[in-house]
N, C-alpha and C positions, 0 to 999 in steps of 0.2 A: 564899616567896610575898611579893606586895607588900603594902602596908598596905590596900590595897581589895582585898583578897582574891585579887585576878589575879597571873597568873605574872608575873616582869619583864617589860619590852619584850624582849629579844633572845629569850628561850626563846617567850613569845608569842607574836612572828611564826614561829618554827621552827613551834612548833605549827598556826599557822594556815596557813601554808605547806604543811605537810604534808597536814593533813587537806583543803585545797584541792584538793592533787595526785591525791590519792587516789578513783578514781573508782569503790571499792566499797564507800562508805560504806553503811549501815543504809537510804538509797530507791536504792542500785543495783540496776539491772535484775534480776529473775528470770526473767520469762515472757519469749519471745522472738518474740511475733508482729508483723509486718514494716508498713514505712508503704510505700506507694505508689512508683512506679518515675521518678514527678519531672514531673507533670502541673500545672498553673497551680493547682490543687485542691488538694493532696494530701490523701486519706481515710487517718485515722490510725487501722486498722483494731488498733493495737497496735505496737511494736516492741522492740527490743532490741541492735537491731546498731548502728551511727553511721552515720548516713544519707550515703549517698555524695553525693559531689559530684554535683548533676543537668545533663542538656542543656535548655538552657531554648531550645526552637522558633523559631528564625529571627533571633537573638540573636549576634554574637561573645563569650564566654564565657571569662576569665581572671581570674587575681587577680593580674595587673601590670595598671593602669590606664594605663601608655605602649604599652604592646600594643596597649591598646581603642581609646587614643586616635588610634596611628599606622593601627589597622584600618581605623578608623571614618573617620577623619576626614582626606580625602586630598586638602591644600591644594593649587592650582596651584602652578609655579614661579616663573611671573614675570605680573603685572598685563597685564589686556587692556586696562583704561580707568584712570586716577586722577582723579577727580574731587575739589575742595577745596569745602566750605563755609564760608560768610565769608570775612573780610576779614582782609590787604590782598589785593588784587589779584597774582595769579600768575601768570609763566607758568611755571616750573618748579620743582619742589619734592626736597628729599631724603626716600626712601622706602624703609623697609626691606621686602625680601620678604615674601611669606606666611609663618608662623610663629605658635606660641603660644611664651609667654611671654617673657624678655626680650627686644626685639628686634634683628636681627642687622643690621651695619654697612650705611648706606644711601646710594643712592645717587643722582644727579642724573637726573630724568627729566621730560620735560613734561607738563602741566599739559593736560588733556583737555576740560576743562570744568570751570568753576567758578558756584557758586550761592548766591544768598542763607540756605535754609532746607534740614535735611535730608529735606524731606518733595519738594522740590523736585528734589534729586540723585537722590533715590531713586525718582523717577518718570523717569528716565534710565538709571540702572545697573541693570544686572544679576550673574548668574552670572561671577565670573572678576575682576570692579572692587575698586575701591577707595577707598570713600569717607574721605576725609582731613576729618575736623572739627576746625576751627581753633581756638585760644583762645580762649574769650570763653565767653558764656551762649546757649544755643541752646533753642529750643523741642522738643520730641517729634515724634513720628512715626506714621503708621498703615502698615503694609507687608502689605500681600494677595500671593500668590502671589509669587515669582521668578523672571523673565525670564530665558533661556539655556537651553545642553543642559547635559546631566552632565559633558560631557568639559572644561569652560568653568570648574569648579572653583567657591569660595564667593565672595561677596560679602560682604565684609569693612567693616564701619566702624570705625572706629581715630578715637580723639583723639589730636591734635599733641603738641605736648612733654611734660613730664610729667602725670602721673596728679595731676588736679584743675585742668590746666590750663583742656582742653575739659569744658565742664557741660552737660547738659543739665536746666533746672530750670526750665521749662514747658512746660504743656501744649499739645500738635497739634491733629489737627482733632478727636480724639475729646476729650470732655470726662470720661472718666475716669482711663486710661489714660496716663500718659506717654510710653511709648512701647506700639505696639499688633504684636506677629507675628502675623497671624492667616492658618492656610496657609502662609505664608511657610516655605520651606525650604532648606537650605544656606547660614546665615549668622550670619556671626561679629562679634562687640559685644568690638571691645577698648580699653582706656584711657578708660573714660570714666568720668565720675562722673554717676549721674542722683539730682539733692537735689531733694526738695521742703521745703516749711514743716517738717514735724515738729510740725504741730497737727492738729483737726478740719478745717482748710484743705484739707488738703495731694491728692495726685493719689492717686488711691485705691491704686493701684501703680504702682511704678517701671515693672515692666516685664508686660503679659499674654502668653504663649507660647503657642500654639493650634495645635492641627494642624487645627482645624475639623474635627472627624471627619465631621457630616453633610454635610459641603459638597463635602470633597476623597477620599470614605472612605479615608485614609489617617492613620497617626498620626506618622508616619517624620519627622521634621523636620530631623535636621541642625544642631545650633543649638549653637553656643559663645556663652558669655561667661567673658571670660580679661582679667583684671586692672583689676577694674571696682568700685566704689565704689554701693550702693543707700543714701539715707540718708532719713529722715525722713519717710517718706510712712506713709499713712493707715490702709491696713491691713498690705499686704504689702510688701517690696523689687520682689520677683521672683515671680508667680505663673502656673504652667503648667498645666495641662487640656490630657488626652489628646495628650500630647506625647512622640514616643520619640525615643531616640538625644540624647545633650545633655548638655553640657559646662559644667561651673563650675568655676573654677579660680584657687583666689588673687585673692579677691573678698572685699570687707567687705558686711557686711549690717547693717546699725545704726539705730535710733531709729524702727521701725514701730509705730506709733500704738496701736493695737486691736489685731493680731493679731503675723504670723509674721516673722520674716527671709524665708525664700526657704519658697515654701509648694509642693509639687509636688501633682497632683492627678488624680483623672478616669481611673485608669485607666493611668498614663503606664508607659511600663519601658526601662531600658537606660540608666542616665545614671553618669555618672561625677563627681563632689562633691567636689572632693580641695582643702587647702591654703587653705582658707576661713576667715574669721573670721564668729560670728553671737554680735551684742555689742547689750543693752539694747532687744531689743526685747520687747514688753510682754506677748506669750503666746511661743508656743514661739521657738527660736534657728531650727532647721532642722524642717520640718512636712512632713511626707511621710505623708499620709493619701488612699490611691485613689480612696476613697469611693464604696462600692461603690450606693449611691442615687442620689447626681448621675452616675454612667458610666452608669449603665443609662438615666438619663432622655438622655443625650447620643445613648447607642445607640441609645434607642425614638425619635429623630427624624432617622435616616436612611433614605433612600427605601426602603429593600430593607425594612424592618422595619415598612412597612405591610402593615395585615392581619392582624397579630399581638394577640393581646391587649392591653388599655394596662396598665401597671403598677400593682400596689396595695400592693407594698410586702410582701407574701407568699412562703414560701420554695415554696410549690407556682407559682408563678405567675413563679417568677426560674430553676428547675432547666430546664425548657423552652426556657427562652429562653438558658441558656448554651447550649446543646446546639444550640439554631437558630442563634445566633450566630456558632460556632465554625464549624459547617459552611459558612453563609454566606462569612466573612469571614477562615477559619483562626483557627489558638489564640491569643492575644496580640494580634490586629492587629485588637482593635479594644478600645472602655473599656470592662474585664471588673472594674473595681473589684479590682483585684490589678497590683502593682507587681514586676515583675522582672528581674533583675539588673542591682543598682546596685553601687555601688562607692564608698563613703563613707569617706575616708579621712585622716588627717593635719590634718583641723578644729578648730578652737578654738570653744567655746560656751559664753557667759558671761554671767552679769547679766542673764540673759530669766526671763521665765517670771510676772511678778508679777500675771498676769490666771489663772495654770495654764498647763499645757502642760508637757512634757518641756523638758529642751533641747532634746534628737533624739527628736520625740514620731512615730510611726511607727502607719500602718495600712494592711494589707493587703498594706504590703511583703516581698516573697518571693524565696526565693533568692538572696541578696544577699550582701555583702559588708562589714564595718562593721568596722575595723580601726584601731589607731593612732590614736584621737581623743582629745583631752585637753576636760573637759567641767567647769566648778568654778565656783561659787557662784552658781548660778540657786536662783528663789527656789520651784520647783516640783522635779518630776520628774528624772531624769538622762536614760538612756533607757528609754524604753517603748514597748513591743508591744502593739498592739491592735488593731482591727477597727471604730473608729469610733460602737459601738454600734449597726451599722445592724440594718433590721425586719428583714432577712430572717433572720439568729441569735440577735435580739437574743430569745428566749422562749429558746433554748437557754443560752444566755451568761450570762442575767441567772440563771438559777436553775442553780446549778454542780452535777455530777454528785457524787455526794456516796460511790457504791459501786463496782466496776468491772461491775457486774450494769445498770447507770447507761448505762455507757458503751457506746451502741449506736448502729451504723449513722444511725437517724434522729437522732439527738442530736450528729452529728457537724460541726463548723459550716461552714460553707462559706467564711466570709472570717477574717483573722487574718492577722498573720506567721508567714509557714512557712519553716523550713529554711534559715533564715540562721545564719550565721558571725559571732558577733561575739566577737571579740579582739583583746585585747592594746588596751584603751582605759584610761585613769585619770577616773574618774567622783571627786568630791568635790565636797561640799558640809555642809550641817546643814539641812535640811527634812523636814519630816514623808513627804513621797512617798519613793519608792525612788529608789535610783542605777541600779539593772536592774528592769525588771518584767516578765513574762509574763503577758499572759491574752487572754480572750475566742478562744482557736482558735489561740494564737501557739503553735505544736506544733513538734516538728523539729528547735529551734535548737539550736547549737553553740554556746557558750559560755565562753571559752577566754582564761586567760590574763591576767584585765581585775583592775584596781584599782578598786574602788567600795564605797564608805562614805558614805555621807548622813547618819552622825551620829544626831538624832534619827530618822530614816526609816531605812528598810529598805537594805541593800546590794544584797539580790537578795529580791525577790516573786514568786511564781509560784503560780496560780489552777488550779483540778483542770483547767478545758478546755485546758492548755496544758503538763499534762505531760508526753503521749504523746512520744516522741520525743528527749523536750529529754537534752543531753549536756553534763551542767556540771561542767568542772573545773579546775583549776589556777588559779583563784582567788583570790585576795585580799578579801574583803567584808566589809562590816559587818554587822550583823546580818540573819538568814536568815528569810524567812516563807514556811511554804506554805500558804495560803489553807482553809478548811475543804473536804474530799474530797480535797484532794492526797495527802497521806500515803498514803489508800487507793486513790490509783492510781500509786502510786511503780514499782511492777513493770510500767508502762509504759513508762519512762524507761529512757535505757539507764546515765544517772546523774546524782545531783541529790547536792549534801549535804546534811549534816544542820542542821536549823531550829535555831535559838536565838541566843542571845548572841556575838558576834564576842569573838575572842577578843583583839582589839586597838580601842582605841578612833580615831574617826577624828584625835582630835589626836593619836597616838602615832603613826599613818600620816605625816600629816603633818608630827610633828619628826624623820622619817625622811628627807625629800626638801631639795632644797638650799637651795630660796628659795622656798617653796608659802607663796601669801599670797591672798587675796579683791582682788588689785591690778586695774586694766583691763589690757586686753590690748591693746588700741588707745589712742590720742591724736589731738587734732589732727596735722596734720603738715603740713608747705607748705600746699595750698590747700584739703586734704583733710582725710581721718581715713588712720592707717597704724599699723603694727604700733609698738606704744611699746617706745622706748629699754628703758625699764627696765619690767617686768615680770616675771608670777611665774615661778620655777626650780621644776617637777615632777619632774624627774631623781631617784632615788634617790641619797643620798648615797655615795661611794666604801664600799666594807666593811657597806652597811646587806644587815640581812637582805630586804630585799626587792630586792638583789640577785641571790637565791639560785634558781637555775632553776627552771621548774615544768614537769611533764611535757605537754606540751600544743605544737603546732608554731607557730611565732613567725612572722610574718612577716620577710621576707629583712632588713628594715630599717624602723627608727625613725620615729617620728611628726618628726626633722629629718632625715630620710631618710639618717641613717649605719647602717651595715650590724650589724645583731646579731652579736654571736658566740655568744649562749647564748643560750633561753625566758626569759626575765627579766621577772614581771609588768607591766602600766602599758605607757604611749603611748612610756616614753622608754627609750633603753641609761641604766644609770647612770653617775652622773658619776665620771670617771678619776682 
């Protein structure tokens, strides 16, 4: 033994490895009664098996994100209009095709129209264009509806040379907004950077995203942003309401004032998050909370839902009205305060959180996807599951089932994260919150594979309303807490380990990895902020026990997207 009692490092992690793997520890399942067949709900009448992969209604459904993205998202091949904003004077410009990410060799074509302002282009183009923003500092935009058919492809705005060359860093005609999608669908935001102040000043968001649900009943939006900079604004970068279908992708999210990086909301599902950075902003990094209170009031003001009851915030008073909703509008397609299948993937989240909030602070989110993230030194949470605290469970949630004699049909909550997948992430930090947390209804999840120590906080938390279901193993964690009542509904799970002391501390984790340091992950860079030279190495060291495979299915490839050969805990392969 060591001088403080614990086994060495190397036998240590064996051990904690092991008992990670092992998914019949002392709260593995006994009873076997089954959760739900994969409804936006799930009632977790009990289970015991591992909840199958569900069809989530009207959805394309994968855990490759270039599948979702080629599904979804099915670019023209060649420009119907180019339009340039600002100066000099053009008539023909080099333009690369339609495409996400780097883009591909361009070529000489004329100059369609050209315009001082993009609120000016953009009352010109439609479905299928091209709007070219030139160097310089440009004001914001309000964008209602989309002009064109389907077959006419997206309408695209792209900044000129590189990334911080085109700004957009004032305000349009709305005066909160920097830029406003409202309705607006089928279009793509690349290369640009939108800064404001980064004070009380600043535009209250980079960007609002709206499917307007009362206006257009529709939530389907269509909407990329792919290689784009949010910095400094006032509450949020990027804020969405009732928004489905929608692409972020290798994107900085930095210095929001009061609240979130990219804040998703209202109901929204279907989005894909991949290859992102969320760096210093002052509550969560990525906030994905559906809120299940503002979707219903979004719901209660569209035409069809006159005549209904008004809302008062009661769970007799919200069961009704899913049930009319649903038939009205079908399952999903409309803000049901439940988020599903996203696809969260290969992100960086760091230095947020000094207001609260998780990094990746999550409510309502379902069925989803959460893989390959590398998450370190936020001054709050890592990730957490919950439910928002809204009225309609908040009397179930707040007072936790404490027997399984407890745990009955009416006490079963309605909103929560359910039956997500998250693996194979490296959570680290030293705060009092957890690096994983369950509760308020987050039943179902998968569990699989993930590094997470928070030191003085919890590795992994999990609340009696959110044991049914949950499948935890192959693990790495700091220390384990099940909430008072969990213990005694463990024979819901189909496996949880066992609570207590980690058997490694988070700095022994950490002199495991190659260069793991509290460094930024971003810098200035040219005209922007960008990925920094130098930054921290979370890779396991060559020959470290955390190395050593865990029984649990890996994804095909690494949070730098080289290919696993083995289960190997954390976001990264280790280093060769």
């Amino acid at each position: 033994m060591s001088s403080n009692g614990r086994p060495p490092l190397a036998l240590a992690l064996v051990v904690a490895l092991a008992v990670a793997c092992n998914g019949s520890s002392p709260h593995g399942a006994s009873n076997t009664p089954d959760l739900p067949d994969g409804g936006a709900r799930p009632t977790p009448t009990a289970t015991g098996t591992p909840v199958p992969p569900q069809v989530v209604e009207g959805f394309f459904v994968s855990e490759d994100s270039d599948a979702w993205v080629a599904h979804n998202f099915k670019l023209q091949k060649a420009w119907r209009n180019v339009y340039v904003v600002g100066e000099p004077k053009l008539d023909t410009v080099k333009v690369a095709p339609p495409g996400f990410g780097p883009d591909a060799a361009a070529a000489e074509r004329k100059v369609d129209g050209q315009f001082p302002t993009l609120q000016a282009a953009l009352a010109k183009a439609g479905r299928g264009d091209l709007v070219l923003v030139a160097p310089g500092e440009h004001a914001g935009f309000v964008l209602r509806d989309t002009p064109g058919k389907a077959d006419d492809g997206y309408l695209v705005i792209r900044g000129m040379g590189e990334l911080g060359d085109a700004k957009i860093n004032r305000l349009g005609s709305n005066p909160q907004w920097m830029v406003m999608l409202e309705g607006a669908s089928h279009v793509v935001m690349q290369n640009l950077v939108l800064e404001s102040t980064g004070d009380a000043s600043a535009s209250r968001a980079g960007v609002l995203l709206s499917g307007d649900f009362p206006r257009t009943s529709t939530m389907d939006v269509h909407v990329a942003f792919d290689r784009m900079v949010f910095k400094g604004h006032r509450v949020w970068g990027l804020h969405a309401v009732v928004a489905n279908t929608v692409l972020v992708q290798d994107s900085i999210f930095t210095g929001s004032v009061e609240e979130h990086g990219l804040y998703v909301s209202n109901g929204s599902d279907d989005w894909v998050i991949r290859r992102n950075v969320f760096s210093d902003n002052f509550a969560a990094g990525l906030q994905i909370n559906l809120d299940p209170i503002a979707s219903f009031d979004a719901l209660m003001n569209h035409p069809k839902m006159v005549g209904q009851p008004p809302p008062n915030g009661s769970r007799p008073w919200v069961e009704p009205i899913i049930v009319h909703a649903d038939k009205v509008f079908g399952k999903s397609r409309w803000p049901d305060g439940v988020g599903l299948n996203f696809i969260i993937e290969r992100n960086v989240s760091t230095h947020n959180g000094k207001r609260g909030g998780a990094a990746f602070n999550f409510a309502g989110l379902s069925q989803s996807l959460i893989q390959n993230n590398l998450i370190y030194d936020n001054a709050a949470g890592g990730i957490a599951m919950w439910d928002n605290a809204n009225s309609f469970d908040y009397d179930i949630t707040d007072r936790q089932p404490q027997s399984l004699d407890e745990w009955k049909p009416e006490r079963y909550p309605l909103f929560g994260c359910r039956n997500n997948l998250i693996r194979f992430n490296t959570v680290m930090g030293d705060t009092p919150r957890a690096a994983i947390q369950l509760r308020n209804g987050s039943m179902g999840n998968r569990v699989y594979g993930n590094i997470a120590n928070h030191g003085r906080g919890m590795g992994l938390e999990v609340f009696a309303d959110s044991v049914a279901g949950s499948d935890i193993k192959g693990n790495v964690f700091g220390r384990i807490r099940m909430n008072p009542g969990a213990d005694a509904l463990a024979s819901l799970a189909v496996a949880l380990p066992p609570a207590g002391e980690a058997a490694v501390s988070a700095d022994a984790i950490l002199g495991e990895m190659v260069a793991a340091s509290n460094d930024p992950w971003i810098a200035p860079k040219g005209k922007t902020m960008g990925v920094a030279d130098k930054r921290p190495d979370y890779r396991p060291k060559a020959g470290s026990k955390l190395g050593a495979t865990v029984d649990a299915a890996a994804p095909p490839t690494d949070f730098n997207g080289d290919k696993r050969d083995k289960a190997t805990p954390g976001a990264f392969n280790p280093a060769p």
